[in-house]
C-alpha positions as CSV (number, residue, x, y, z in Angstrom):
1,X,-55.5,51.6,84.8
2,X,-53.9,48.0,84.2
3,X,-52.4,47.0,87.3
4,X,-49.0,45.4,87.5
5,X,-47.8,43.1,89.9
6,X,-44.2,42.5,90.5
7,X,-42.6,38.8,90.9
8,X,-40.9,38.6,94.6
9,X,-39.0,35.9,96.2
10,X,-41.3,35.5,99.2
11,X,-42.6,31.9,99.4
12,X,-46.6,31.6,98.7
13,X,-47.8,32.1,101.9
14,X,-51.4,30.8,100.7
15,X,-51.2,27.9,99.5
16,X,-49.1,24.3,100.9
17,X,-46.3,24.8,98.2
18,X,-43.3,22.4,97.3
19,X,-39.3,23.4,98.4
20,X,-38.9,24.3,95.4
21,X,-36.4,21.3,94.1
22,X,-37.1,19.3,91.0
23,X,-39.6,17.1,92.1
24,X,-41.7,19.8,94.1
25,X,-42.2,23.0,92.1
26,X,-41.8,26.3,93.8
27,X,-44.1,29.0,93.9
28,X,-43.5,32.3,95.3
29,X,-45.8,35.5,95.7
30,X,-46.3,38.5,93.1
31,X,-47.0,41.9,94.7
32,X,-47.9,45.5,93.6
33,X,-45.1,46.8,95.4
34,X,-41.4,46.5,93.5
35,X,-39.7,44.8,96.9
36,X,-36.2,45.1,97.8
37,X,-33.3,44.4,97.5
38,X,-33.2,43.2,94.2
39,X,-32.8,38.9,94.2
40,X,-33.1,35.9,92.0
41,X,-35.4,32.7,92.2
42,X,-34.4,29.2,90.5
43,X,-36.5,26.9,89.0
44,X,-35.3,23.3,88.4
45,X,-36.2,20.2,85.5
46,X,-34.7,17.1,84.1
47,X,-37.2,15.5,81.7
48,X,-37.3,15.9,77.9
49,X,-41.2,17.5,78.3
50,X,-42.7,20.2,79.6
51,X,-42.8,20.8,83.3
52,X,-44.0,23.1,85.7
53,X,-41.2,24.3,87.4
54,X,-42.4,27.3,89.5
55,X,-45.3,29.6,89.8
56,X,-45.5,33.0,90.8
57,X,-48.9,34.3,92.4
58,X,-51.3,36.8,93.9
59,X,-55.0,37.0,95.4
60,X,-56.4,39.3,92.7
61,X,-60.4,37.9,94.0
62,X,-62.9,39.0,91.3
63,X,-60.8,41.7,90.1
64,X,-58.4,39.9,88.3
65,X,-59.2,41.4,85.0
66,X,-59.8,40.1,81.4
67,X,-58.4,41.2,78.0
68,X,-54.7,41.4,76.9
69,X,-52.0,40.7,80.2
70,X,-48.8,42.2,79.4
71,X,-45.6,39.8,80.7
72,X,-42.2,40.4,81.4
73,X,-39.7,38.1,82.7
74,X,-35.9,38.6,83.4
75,X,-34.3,35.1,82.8
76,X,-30.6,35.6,84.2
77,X,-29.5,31.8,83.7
78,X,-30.5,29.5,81.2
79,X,-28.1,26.3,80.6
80,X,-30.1,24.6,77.4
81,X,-33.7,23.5,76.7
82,X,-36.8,25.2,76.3
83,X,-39.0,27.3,78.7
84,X,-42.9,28.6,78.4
85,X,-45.1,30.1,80.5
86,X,-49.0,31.1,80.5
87,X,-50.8,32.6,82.9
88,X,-53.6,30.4,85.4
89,X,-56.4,31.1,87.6
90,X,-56.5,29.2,90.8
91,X,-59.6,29.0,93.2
92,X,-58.7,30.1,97.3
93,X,-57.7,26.4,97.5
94,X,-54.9,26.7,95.1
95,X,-56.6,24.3,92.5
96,X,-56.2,25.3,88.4
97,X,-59.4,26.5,87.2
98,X,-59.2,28.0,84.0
99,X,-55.8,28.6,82.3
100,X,-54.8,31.1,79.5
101,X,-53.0,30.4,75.8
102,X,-48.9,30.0,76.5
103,X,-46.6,32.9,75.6
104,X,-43.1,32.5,73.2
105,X,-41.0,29.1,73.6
106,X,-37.4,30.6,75.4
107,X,-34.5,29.2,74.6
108,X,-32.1,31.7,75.6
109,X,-31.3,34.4,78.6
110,X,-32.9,38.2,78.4
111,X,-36.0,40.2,79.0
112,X,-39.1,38.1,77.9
113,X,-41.7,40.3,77.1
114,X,-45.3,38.8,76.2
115,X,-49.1,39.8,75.6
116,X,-51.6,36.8,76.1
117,X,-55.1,37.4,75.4
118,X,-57.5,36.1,78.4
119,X,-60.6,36.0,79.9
120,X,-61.8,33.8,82.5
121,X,-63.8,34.2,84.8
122,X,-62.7,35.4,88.2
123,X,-64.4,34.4,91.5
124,X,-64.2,35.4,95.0
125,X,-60.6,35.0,96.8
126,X,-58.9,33.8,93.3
127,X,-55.5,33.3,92.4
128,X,-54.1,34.8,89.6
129,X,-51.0,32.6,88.8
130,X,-47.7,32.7,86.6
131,X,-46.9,29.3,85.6
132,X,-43.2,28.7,84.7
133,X,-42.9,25.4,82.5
134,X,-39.1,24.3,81.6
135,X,-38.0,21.5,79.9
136,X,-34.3,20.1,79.2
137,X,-32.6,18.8,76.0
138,X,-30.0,16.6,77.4
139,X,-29.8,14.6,80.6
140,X,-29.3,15.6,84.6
141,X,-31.1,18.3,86.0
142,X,-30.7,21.8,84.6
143,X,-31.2,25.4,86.8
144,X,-33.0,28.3,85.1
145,X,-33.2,31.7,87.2
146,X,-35.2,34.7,87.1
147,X,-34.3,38.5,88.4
148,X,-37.1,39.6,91.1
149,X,-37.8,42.7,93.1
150,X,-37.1,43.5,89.3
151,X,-38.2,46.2,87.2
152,X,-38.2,43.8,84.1
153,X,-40.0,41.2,85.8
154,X,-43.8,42.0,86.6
155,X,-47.9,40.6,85.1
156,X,-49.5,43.5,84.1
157,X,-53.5,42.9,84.7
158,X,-55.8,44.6,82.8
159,X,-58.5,45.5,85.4
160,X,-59.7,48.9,85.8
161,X,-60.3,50.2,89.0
162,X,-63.4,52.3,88.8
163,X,-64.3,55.2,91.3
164,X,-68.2,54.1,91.6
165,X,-69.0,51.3,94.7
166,X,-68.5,48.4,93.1
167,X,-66.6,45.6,93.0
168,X,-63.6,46.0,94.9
169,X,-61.3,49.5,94.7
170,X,-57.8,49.6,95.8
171,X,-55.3,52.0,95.8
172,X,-51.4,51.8,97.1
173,X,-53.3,48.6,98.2
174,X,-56.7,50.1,100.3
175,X,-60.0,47.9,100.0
176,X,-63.1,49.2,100.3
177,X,-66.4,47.9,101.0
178,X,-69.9,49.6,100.8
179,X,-73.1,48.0,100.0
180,X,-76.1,49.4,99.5
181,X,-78.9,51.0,98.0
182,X,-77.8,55.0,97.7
183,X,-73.9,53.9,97.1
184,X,-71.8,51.7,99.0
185,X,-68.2,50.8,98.4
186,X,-67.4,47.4,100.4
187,X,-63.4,46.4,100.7
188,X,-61.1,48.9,99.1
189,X,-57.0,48.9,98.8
190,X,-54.4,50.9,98.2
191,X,-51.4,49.6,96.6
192,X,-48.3,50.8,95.1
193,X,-50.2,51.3,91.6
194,X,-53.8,51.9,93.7
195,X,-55.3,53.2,96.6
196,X,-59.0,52.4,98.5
197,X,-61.7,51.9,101.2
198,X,-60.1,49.1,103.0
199,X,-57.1,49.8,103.2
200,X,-53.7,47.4,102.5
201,X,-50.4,47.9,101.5
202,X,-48.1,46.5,99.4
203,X,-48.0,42.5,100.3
204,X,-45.0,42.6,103.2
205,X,-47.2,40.0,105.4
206,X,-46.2,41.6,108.5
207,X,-48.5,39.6,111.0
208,X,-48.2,42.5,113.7
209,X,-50.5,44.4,111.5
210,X,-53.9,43.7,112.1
211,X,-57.2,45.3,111.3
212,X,-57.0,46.3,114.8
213,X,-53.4,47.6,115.3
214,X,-52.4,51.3,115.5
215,X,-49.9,53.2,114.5
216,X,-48.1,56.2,115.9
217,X,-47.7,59.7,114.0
218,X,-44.8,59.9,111.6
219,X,-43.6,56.8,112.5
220,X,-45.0,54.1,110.7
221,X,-43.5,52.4,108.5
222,X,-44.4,52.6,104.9
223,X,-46.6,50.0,103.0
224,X,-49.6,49.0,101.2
225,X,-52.9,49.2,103.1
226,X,-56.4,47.1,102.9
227,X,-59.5,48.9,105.0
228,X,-62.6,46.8,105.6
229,X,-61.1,43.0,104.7
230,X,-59.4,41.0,107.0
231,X,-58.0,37.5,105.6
232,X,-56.4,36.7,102.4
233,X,-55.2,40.3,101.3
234,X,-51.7,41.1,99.4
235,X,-51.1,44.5,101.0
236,X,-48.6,44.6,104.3
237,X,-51.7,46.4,106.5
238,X,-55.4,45.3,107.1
239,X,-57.2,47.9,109.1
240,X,-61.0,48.4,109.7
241,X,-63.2,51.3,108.1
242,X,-64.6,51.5,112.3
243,X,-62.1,53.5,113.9
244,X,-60.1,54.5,111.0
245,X,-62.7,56.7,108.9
246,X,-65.0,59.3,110.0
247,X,-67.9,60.5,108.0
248,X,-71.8,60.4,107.2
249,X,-71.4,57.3,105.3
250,X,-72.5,54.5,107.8
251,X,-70.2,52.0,108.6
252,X,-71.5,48.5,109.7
253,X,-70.5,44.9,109.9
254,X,-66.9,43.6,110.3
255,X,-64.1,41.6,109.7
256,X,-64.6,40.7,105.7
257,X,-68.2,41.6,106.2
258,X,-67.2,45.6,106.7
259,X,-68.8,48.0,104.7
260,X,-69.9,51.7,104.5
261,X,-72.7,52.7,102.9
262,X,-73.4,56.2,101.8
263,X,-77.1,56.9,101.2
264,X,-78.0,60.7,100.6
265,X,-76.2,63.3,98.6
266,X,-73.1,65.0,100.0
267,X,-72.5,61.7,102.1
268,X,-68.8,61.3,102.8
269,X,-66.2,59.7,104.8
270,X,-62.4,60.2,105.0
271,X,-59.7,57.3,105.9
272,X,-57.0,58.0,108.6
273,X,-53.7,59.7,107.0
274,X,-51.4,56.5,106.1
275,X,-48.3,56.4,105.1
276,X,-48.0,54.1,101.7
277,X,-44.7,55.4,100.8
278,X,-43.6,57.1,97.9
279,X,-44.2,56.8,94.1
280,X,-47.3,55.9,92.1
281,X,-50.4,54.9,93.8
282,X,-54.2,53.8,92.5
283,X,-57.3,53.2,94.6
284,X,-59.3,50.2,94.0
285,X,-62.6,49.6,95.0
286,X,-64.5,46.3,96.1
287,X,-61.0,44.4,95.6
288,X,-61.3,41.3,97.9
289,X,-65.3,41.5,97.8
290,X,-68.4,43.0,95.9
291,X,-70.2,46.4,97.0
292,X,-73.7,47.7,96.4
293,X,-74.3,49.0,93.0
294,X,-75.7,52.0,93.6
295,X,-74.3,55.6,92.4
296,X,-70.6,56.2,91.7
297,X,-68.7,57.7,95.0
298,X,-65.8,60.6,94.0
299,X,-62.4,60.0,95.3
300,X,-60.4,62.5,96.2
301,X,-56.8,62.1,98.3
302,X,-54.2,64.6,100.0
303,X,-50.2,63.6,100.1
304,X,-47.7,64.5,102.2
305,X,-44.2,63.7,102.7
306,X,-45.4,63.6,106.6
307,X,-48.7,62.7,108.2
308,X,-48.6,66.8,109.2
309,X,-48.0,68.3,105.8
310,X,-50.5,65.4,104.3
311,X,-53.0,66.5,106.4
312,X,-52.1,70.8,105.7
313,X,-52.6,69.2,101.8
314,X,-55.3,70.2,99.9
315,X,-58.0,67.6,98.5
316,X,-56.9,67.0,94.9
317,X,-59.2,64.8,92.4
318,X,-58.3,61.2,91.8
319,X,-58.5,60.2,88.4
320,X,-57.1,57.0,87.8
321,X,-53.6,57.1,89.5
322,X,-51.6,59.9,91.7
323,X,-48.2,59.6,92.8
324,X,-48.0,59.5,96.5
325,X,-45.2,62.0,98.6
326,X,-45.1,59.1,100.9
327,X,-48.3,59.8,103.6
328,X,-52.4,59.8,102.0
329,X,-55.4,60.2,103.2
330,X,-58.6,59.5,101.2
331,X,-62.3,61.1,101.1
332,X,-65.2,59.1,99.1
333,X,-67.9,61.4,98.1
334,X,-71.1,60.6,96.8
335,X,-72.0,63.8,94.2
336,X,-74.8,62.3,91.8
């Protein structure tokens, strides 16, 4: 299932970015989650030539995908010129590594739909990066804005998250990581459009949520979740596999290095009951790091519109995306 991440107007916590006047381009994250409320980012340019003028971005690691990204952009202001955009990867320094064909020359407000045909090659911690390039046809400097936490504004990835332990599965935002021979399944997420192992939710960078925090029954608040990856996730929690899932699947390691590894038939482990919030969900595996390659693990989940009634659910199978009551839980399985 392509994955589709939504432009926001929280500034790129990631990288050193400019203040987003003329002469120091903004850039501001993407997220799986929609965001609220509803708001508008500006971009600014006064030279006859194509500029960037603002990048919108998100850690997509090795998972960023390859083949035809779908792109739409809401332009709510546009005073004259000419605007492109294509899409870039950047490494975890935030330095252009490969960069994709550019997308239709605007020259007027609306919905700016595009499909650009890419496929670089994505490493470790990676950027995947919307690059906004403006340029004017008269003189001073001209404002173009764009509608975020926006239906109509959103990259659409083609990655597929798989169910087997490979590279990096996340779901409603949940990594998770398993090496191994038998199967393993290393950092998994689960974010508004996928669910995982590790476990992180949408990208609200809430620094009170650590790998190590709790959270009290019924009362925490909803968001995306990475299990088994601590540092440079896009979901609002990072928690640990230890302490969080119970099974026979051994859990070893920690911090980015977490992983479970599930070695004999019938092997499972289940993730605490979260609550992601409600709506469409996928589970990704391996999303901020690579797992073992050994058999493929089978996901199943329970929902709940409480952690009680999640739990009282009964274990439905995951196929590629379920829509979440509001509360999870997640079992891996390895069946072959």
């Amino acid at each position: 299932m392509a994955i589709k991440y939504y432009l926001r107007d929280t500034i790129l916590e990631t990288c050193a970015t400019g203040t987003g006047d003329v002469d120091n381009p903004g850039s501001w994250d993407m997220s799986e989650t929609l965001g609220s409320p509803a708001g508008t980012v500006s971009v600014y340019a006064d030279t006859k030539s194509p500029v960037e003028c603002g990048h919108f971005v998100v850690t997509v690691g090795i998972n960023g995908g390859q083949g035809d990204f779908n792109i739409s952009i809401d332009c709510s202001a546009f005073p004259e010129g000419a605007v492109t955009y294509n899409l870039q990867r950047w490494n975890s320094s935030c330095t252009p590594q490969e960069a994709s064909g550019y997308g239709t020359t605007r020259n007027s407000t609306g919905i700016w739909t595009d499909t650009i045909s890419w496929s670089p090659t994505w490493a470790t911690d990676d950027l995947l990066v919307l690059n906004i390039e403006c340029e004017i046809a008269s003189h001073g400097t001209q404002t173009y804005t764009f509608s975020v936490q926006d239906t109509d504004s959103w990259v659409e990835s083609p990655y597929e998250s798989s169910s087997s332990s490979s590279s990096s599965s996340s779901s409603s935002s949940s990594s998770s990581r398993s090496s191994s021979s038998s199967s393993s399944s290393s950092s998994s997420s689960l974010s508004s459009r996928s669910s995982s192992s590790n476990s992180s939710s949408s990208r609200s960078s809430s620094s009170s949520s650590t790998s190590s925090s709790s959270k009290s029954s019924d009362s925490q608040s909803a968001g995306l979740v990475t299990w088994g990856h601590d540092t440079s996730v896009t979901e609002d929690y990072v928690r640990d596999f230890s302490g969080n899932w119970t099974g026979d699947g051994a859990i070893s390691g920690s911090g980015d290095a977490e992983i479970i590894t599930f070695s004999a038939l019938g092997d499972s482990q289940e993730s605490e009951t979260f609550n992601v919030g409600s709506g469409p969900r996928h589970i990704v595996f391996n999303k901020y790091g690579s797992g073992g390659s050994g058999p493929s693990l089978t996901i199943y989940y329970k929902t709940g519109t409480t952690e009680t009634n999640c739990n009282a659910d009964t274990w439905n199978l995951y196929g590629s995306e379920f829509n979440s009551d509001g509360w999870i839980k997640i079992r891996l399985v390895k069946e072959v």
